[in-house]
C-alpha positions as CSV (number, residue, x, y, z in Angstrom):
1,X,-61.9,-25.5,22.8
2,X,-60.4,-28.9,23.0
3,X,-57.2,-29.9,24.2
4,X,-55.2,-32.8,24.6
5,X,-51.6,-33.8,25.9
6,X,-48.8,-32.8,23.0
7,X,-47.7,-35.7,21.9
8,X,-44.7,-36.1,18.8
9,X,-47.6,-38.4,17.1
10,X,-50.1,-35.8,17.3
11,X,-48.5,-32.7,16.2
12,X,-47.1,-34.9,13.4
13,X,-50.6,-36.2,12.5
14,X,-52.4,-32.6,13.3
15,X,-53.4,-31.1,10.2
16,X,-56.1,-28.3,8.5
17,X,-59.6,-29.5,8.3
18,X,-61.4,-29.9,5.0
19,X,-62.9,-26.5,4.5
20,X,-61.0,-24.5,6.5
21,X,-58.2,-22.0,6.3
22,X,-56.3,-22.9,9.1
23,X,-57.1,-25.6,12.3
24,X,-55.9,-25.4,16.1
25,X,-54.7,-27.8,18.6
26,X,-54.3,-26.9,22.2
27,X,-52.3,-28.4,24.3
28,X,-53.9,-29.4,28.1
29,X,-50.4,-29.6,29.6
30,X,-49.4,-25.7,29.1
31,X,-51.9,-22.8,29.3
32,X,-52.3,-21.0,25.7
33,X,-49.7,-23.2,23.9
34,X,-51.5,-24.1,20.4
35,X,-50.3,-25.9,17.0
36,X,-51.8,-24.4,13.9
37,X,-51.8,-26.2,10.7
38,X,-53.0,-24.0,7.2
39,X,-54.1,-25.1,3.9
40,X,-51.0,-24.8,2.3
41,X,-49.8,-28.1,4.9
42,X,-47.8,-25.5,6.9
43,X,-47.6,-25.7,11.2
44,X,-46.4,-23.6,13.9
45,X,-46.6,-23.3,17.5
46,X,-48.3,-20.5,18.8
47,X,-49.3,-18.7,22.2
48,X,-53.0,-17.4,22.8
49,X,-54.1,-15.1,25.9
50,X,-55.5,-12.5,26.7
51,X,-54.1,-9.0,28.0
52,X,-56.6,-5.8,29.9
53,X,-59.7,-8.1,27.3
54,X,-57.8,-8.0,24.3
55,X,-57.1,-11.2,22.8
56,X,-52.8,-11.7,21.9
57,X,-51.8,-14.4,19.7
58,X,-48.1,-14.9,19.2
59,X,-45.8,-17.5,16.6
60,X,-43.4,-19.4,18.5
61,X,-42.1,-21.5,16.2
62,X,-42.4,-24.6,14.2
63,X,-42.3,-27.8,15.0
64,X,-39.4,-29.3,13.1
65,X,-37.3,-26.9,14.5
66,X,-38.4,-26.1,18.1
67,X,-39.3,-29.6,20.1
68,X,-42.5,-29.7,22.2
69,X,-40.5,-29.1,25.5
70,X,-39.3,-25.6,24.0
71,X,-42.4,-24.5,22.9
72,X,-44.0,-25.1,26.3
73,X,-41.5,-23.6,28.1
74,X,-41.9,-20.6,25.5
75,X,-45.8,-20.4,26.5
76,X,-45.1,-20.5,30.3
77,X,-42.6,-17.2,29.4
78,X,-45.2,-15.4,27.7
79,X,-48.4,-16.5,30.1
80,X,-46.1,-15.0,33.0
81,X,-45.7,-11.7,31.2
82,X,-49.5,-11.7,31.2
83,X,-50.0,-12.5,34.8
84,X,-47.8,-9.7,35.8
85,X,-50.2,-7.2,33.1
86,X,-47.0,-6.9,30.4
87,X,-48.3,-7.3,26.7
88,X,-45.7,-10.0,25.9
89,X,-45.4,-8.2,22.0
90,X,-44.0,-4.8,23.7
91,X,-41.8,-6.9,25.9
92,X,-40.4,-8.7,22.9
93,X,-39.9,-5.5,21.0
94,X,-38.3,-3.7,24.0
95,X,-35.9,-6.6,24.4
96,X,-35.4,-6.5,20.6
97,X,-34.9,-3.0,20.5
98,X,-32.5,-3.4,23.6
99,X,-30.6,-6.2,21.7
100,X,-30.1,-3.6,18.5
101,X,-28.8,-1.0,20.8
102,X,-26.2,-3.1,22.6
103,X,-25.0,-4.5,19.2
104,X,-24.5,-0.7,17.9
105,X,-22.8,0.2,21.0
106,X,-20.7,-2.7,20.5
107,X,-20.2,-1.7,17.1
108,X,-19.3,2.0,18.0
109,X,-16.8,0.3,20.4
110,X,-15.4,-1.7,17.7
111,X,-15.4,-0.1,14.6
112,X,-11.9,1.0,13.3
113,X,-10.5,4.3,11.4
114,X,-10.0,1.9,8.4
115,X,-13.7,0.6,8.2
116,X,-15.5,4.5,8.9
117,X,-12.6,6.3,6.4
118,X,-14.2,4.0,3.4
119,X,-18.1,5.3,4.2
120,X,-16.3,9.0,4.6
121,X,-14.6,8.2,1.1
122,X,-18.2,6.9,-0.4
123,X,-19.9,10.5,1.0
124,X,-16.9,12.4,-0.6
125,X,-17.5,10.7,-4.1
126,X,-21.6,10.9,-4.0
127,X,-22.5,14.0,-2.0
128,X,-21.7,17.4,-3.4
129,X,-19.8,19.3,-1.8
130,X,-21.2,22.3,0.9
131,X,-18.7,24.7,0.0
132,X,-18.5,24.6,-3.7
133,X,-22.3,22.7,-4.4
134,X,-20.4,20.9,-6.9
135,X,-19.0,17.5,-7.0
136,X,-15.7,16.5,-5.5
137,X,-12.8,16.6,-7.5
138,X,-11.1,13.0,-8.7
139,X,-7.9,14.7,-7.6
140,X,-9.6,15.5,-4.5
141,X,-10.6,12.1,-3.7
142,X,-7.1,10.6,-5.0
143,X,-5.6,12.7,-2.0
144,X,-7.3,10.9,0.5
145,X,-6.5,7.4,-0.9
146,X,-3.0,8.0,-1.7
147,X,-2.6,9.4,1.9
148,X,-4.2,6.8,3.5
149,X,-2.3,3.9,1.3
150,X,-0.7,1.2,3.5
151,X,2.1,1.4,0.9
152,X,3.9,-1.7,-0.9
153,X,4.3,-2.8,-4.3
154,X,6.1,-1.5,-7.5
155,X,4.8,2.1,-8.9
156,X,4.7,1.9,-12.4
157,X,6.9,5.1,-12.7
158,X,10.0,4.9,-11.9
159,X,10.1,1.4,-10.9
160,X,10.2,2.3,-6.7
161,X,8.7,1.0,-4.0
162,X,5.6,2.8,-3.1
163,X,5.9,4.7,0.0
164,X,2.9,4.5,2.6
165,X,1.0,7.3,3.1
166,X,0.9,9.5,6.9
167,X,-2.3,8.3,7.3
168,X,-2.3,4.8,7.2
169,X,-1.0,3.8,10.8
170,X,-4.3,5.5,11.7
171,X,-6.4,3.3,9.8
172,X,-6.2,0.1,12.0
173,X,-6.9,1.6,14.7
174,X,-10.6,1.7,16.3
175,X,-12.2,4.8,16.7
176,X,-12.6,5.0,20.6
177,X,-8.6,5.2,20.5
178,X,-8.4,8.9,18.8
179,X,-7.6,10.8,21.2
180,X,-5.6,14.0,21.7
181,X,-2.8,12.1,23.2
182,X,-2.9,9.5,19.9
183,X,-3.0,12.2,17.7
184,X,0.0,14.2,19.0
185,X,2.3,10.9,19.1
186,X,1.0,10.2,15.3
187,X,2.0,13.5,14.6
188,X,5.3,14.0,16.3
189,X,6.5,10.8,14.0
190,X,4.8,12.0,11.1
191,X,6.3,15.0,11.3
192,X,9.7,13.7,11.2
193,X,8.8,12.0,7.8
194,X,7.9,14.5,5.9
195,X,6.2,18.5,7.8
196,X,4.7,19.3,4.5
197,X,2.6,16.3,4.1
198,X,1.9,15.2,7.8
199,X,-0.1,18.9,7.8
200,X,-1.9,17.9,4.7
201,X,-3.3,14.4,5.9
202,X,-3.6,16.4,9.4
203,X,-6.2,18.5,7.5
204,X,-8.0,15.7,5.8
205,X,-8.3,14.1,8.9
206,X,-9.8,16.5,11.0
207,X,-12.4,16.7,8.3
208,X,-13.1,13.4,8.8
209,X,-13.6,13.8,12.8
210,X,-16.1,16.2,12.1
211,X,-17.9,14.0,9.6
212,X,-18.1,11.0,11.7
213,X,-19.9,13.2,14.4
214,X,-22.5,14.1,11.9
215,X,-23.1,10.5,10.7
216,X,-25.6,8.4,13.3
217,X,-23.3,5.2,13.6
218,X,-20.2,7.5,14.3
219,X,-21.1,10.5,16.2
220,X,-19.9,11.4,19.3
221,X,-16.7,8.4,19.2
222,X,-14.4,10.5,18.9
223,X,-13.7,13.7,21.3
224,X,-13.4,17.1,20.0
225,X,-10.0,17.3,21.5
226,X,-8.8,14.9,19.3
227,X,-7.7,17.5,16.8
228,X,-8.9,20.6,18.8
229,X,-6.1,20.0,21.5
230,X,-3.5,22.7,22.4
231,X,-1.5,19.4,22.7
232,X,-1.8,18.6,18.7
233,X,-2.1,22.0,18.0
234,X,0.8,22.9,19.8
235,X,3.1,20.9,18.3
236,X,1.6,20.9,14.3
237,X,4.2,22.5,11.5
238,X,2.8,25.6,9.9
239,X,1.7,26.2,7.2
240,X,4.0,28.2,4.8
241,X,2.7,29.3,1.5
242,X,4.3,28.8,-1.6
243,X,6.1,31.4,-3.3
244,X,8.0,29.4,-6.4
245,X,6.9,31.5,-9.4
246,X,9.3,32.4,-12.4
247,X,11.0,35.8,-13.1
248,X,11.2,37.9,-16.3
249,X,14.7,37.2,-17.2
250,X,13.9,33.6,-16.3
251,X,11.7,32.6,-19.1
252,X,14.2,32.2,-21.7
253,X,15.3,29.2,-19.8
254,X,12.4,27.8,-18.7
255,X,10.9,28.2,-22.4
256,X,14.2,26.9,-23.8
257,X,14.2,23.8,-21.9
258,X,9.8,23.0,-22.0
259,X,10.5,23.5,-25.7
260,X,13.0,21.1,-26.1
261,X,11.1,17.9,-24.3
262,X,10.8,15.0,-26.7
263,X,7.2,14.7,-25.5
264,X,5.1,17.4,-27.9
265,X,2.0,16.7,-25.8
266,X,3.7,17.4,-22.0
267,X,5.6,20.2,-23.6
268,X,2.8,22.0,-25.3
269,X,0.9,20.9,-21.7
270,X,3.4,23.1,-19.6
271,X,3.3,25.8,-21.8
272,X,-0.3,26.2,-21.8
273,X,-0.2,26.1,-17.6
274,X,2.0,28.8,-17.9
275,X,0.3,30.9,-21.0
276,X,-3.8,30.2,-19.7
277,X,-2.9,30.1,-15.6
278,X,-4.8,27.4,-15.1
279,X,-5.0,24.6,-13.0
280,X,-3.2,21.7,-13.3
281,X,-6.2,19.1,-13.2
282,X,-8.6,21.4,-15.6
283,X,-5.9,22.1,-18.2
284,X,-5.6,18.3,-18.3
285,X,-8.9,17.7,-18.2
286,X,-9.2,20.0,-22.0
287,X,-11.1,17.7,-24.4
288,X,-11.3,18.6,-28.4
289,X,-14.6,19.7,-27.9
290,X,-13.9,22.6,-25.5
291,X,-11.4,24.3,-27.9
292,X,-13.4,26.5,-30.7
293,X,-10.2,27.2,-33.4
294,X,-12.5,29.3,-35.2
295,X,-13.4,31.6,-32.4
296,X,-10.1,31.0,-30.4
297,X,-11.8,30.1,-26.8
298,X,-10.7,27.1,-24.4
299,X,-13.5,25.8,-22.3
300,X,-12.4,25.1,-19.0
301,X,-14.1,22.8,-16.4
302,X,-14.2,25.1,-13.8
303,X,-14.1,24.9,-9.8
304,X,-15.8,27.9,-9.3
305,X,-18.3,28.8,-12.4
306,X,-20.0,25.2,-12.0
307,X,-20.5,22.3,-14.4
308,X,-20.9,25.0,-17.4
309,X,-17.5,25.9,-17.1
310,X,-15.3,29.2,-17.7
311,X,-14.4,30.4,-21.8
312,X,-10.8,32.1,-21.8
313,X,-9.4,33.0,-24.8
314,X,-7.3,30.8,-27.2
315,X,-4.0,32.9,-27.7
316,X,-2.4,32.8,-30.8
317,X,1.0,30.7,-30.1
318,X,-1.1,28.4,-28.0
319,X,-3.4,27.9,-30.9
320,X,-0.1,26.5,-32.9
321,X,0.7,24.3,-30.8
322,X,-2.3,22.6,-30.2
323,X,-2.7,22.3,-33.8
324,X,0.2,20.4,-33.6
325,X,-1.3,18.1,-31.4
326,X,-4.6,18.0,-33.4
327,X,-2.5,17.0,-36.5
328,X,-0.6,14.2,-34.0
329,X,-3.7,12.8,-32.9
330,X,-5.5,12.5,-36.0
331,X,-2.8,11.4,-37.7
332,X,-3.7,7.0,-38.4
333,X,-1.0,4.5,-36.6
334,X,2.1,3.0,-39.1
335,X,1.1,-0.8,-40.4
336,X,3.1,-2.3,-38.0
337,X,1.1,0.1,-35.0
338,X,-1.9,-0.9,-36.6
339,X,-1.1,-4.9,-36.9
340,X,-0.2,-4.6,-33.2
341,X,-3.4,-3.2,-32.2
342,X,-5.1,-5.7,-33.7
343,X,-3.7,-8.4,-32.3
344,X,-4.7,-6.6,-28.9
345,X,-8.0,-6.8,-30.2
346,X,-7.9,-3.1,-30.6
347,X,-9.1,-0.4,-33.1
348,X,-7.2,2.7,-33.5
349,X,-9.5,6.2,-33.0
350,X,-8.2,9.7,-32.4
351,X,-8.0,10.7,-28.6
352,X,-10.7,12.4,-27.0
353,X,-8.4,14.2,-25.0
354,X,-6.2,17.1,-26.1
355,X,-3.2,16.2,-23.9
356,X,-3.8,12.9,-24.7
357,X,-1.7,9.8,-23.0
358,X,-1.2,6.0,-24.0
359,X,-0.3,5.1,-20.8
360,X,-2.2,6.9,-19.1
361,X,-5.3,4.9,-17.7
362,X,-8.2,7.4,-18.4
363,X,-6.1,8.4,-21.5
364,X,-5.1,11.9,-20.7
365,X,-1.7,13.1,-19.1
366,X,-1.6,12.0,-15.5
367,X,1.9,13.0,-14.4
368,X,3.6,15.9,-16.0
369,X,5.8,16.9,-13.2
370,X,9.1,14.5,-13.9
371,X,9.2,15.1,-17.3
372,X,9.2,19.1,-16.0
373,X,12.0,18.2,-13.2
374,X,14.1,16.7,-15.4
375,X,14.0,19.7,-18.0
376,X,14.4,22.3,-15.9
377,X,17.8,19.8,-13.9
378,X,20.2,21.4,-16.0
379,X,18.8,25.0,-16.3
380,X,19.9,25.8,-12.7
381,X,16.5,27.2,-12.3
382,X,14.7,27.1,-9.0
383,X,12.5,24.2,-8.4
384,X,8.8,25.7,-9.9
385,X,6.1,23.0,-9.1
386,X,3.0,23.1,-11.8
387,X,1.0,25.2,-9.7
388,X,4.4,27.6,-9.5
389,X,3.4,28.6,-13.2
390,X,-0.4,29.1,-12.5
391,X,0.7,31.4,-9.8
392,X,3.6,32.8,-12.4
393,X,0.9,33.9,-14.9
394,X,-0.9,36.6,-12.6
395,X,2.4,37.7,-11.4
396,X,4.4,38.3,-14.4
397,X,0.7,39.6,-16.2
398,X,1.6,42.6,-14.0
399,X,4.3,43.7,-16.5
400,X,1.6,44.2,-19.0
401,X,-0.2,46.3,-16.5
402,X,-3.6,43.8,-17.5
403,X,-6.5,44.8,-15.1
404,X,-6.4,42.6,-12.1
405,X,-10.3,41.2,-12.7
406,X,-9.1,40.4,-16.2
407,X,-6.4,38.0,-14.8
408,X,-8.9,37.1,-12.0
409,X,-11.4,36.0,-14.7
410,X,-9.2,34.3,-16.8
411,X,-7.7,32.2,-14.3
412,X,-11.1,31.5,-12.7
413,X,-10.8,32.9,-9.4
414,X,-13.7,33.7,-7.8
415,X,-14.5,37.5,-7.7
416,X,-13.4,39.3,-4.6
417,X,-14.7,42.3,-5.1
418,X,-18.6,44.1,-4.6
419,X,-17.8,45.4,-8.2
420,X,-16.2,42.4,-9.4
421,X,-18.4,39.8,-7.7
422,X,-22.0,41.7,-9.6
423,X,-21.6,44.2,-12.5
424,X,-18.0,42.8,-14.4
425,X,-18.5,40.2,-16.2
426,X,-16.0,41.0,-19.6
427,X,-16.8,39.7,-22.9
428,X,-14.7,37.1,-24.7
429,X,-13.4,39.6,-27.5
430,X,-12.0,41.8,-24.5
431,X,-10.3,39.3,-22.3
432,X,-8.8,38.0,-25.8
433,X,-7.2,41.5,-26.5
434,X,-5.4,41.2,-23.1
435,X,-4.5,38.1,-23.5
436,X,-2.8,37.9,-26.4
437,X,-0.7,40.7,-25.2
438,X,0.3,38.6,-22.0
439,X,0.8,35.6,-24.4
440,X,2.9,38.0,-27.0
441,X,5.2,39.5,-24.1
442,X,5.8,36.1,-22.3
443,X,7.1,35.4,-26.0
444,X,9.4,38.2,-26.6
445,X,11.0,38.0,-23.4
446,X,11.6,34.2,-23.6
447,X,13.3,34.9,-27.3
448,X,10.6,33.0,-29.3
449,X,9.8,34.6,-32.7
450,X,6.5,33.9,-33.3
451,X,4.5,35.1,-36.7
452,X,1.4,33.4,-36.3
453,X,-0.4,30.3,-38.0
């Protein structure tokens, strides 16, 4: 094997020999250090020796980029490695590997609430979750955005400044400075702001923490204590449940004033929360083609059956009015809608949606509750929040004396009962017969006169 002295005119001039794939030069100066040339015109240093017999042959570099002087020195490193019996291809991958885990650690150092919140908000929206096996809710997800908001900016309703939300002071901060001591001085302020809603994101949160301990670039930042601490625990509001439901002798008002809001859709909206006990996102959530008129059945999107859904009935005054709303949205835009939405570049087609909303950007009702507030200001009623008339349709159901598993059912709570749970599963013809009589009661005490369509 020849070898001359590396000069710049001889690694310039080196180059493959006719019928071969690739041709060496080795330099004299520096023991192992070689300059390959290919077919294809290509050169690089390299490093031949041998380690325990076995021949090792290693790329340095080429020789635009790394001078003669580099790659020498380069071949002295790796011929020492071999002198003291150290393969210099597990050296280089320990130090590589070694270089990986200090730029993790640093990175676990580094990385802030902010930055780990938006992978925790990317699980949330992919994985299904443990509990339910089912996707995450949008209203779910919305919670954790809206809480963690910085804040800023016009909201579209009422024209306000939006308000930041508990979590956000967290969200700059890195994750190494979570501690118990953090969290109880992020509470105590939060706290002051608003108990209700400091609990809330408190919750979230602490979900959160336990995430990042399962996930391989977070685990372990964050101390258990962090949220665990009789110091947080200590000084966290309690949790009070909600008892706002409407009375008997209360419907008449409450029916009165839903009755009389301009809007047919958010009236006809609140009714049906009160008349089907629903929830507030699956009532919304009601598209054409999950009401049958002919068999009088709703199709709800339900938490608990799974993606097939629950069937509840379709009572009689509820039927009315969503034929009212099936009329509405059928119903083709004036000229002067219609010149307007073409000059939008728009073509008019009925909604989707049976609560249907122009303003909305998904198209269905978004935000019921104001419209609600504002009816019910003058009533002197107690403030009743939309899930107040979910809760108000198995209490006042009572006065009807309907089985509790028939309200259970209809509502779509999950079966608590051994009975329940395996041998009662009521057919659609039954559950209807109870209730219409809910439906017909909830009528007669509110005043309304109702024949039928």
């Amino acid at each position: 094997m020849a070898k001359v002295n590396f000069t710049a005119a001889r690694v310039e001039a080196h180059c493959c020999a006719e019928g071969k794939s690739q041709s060496f030069l080795w330099d004299s100066k520096t023991p192992g250090l070689g300059l390959r040339a290919t077919t294809g015109g290509a050169k690089a240093y390299i490093f031949q020796g041998k380690v325990h017999g076995s021949t090792v042959r290693i790329t340095i570099g080429n020789p635009k980029v790394k001078t003669i002087a580099e790659a020498q020195a380069r071949a002295r490193y790796f011929q020492n490695l071999i002198d003291d019996g150290k393969d210099p291809r597990e050296h280089e991958a320990q130090q590589k590997a070694a270089h990986q885990a200090r730029q993790v650690a640093k990175r676990r150092e580094d990385v802030t609430v902010g930055e780990a919140w938006k992978d925790y908000l990317d699980h949330l929206r992919t994985k299904i979750s443990p509990k339910t096996k089912k996707p995450r809710s949008e209203r779910y997800i919305l919670d954790h955005i809206n809480l963690s908001s910085p804040g800023g900016g016009i909201a579209k309703r009422g024209g306000k400044e939006k308000v930041r939300g508990p979590l956000a002071p967290l969200m700059p901060r890195k994750l190494t400075e979570i501690t118990a001591t953090s969290m109880a001085d992020w509470l105590e302020v939060e706290i002051a702001r608003g108990p209700t809603n400091a609990a809330h994101a408190f919750g979230l949160f602490k979900a959160f923490i336990r995430w990042c301990d399962t996930h391989e670039a977070y685990a372990g930042v964050i101390p258990h204590d962090a949220y665990a601490s009789p110091k947080v625990k200590g000084i966290l509001p309690r949790s009070i449940a909600k008892h706002d439901c409407l009375q008997r002798e209360q419907l008449t008002v409450w029916f009165g004033a839903v009755c009389g809001i301009a809007n047919a859709v958010i009236s006809a909206y609140l009714q049906g929360l009160l008349i089907t006990g629903a929830r507030r996102e699956e009532l919304a959530a009601l598209r054409w083609e999950d009401v049958d008129f002919r068999w009088r059945s709703l199709t709800m999107n339900d938490k608990v059956e799974g993606t097939g859904g629950r069937t509840i009935p379709l009572t009689p005054y509820l039927m009315d009015l969503l034929l009212n709303l099936k009329r509405l949205n059928e119903t083709s835009p004036s000229k002067r809608q219609a010149e307007r939405l073409a000059k939008r570049g728009d073509q008019w087609a009925p909604s989707e949606w049976v609560f249907a909303s122009k303003t909305a950007s998904d198209g269905k009702i978004a935000e019921p509750r104001h419209a609600h507030n504002r009816a019910l200001g003058p009533t002197g009623l107690p403030h009743i929040s939309l899930h107040g008339l979910r809760r108000s349709f198995g209490t006042l159901s009572e006065w009807v004396e309907v089985p509790v598993g028939v309200v259970a059912q209809i509502q779509g709570h999950k079966p608590s009962a051994i009975a329940e749970k395996h041998y009662r599963r009521r057919p659609l013809d039954l559950l209807r017969m109870w209730h219409d009589k809910i439906e017909a009661w909830m009528l007669e005490q509110a005043g309304i006169k109702f024949t039928g369509t």
